[in-house]
C-alpha positions in Angstrom: 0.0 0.0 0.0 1.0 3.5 -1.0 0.2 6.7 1.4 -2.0 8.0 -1.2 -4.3 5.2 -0.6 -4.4 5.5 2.5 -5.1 9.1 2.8 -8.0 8.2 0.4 -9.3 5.3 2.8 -9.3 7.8 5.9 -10.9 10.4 4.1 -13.6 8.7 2.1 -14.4 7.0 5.3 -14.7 10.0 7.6 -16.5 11.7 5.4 -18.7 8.5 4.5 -19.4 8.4 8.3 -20.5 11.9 8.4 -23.1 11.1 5.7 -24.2 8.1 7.5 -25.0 10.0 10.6 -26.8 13.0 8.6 -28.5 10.4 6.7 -29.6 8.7 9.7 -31.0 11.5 12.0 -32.5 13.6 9.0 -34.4 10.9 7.5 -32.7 11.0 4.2 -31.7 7.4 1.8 -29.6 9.0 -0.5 -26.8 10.3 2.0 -27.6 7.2 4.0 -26.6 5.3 0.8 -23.7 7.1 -0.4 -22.0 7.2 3.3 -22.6 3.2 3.1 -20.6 3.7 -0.4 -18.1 5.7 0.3 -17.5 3.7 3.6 -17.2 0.4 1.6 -15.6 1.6 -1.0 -12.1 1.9 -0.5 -12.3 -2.2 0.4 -13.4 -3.0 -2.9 -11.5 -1.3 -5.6 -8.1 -1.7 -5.8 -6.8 0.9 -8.4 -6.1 4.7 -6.8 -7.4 6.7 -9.3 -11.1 4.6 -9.9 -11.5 4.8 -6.3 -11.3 8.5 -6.3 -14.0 8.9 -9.3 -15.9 6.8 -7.3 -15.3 8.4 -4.7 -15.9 12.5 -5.7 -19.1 10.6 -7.7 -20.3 9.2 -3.8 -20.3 12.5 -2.6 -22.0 14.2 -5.3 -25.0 11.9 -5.6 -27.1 13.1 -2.7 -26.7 16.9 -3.7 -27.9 15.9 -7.2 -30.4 13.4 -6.2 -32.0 14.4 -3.0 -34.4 11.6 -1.7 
């Protein structure tokens, strides 16, 4: 492993975490859903720069797309 996947692990999880709690108290699926992405993520892809698309694309989702 390379420090730039591991900076990308700890930050799509944080940040996946904070939109699992949002999602969770406010009531809303989409940033429930895209925390559980982002959070799950990093331990399925395996090449750095897919992971980030995938990752800038999680984050993006619930703005575009709010359920």
């Amino acid at each position: 492993m390379d420090t730039t996947r591991i900076l990308l692990y700890v930050l799509f999880g944080s940040i996946g975490t904070g939109y699992l709690v949002y999602g969770k108290r406010q009531q809303k699926g989409m940033a429930l859903l895209a925390g559980a992405a982002l959070v799950v993520s990093p331990y399925l892809i395996s090449n750095t720069v897919l992971l980030l698309l995938v990752g800038i694309a999680s984050m993006v989702v619930p703005f575009i797309f709010p359920v």
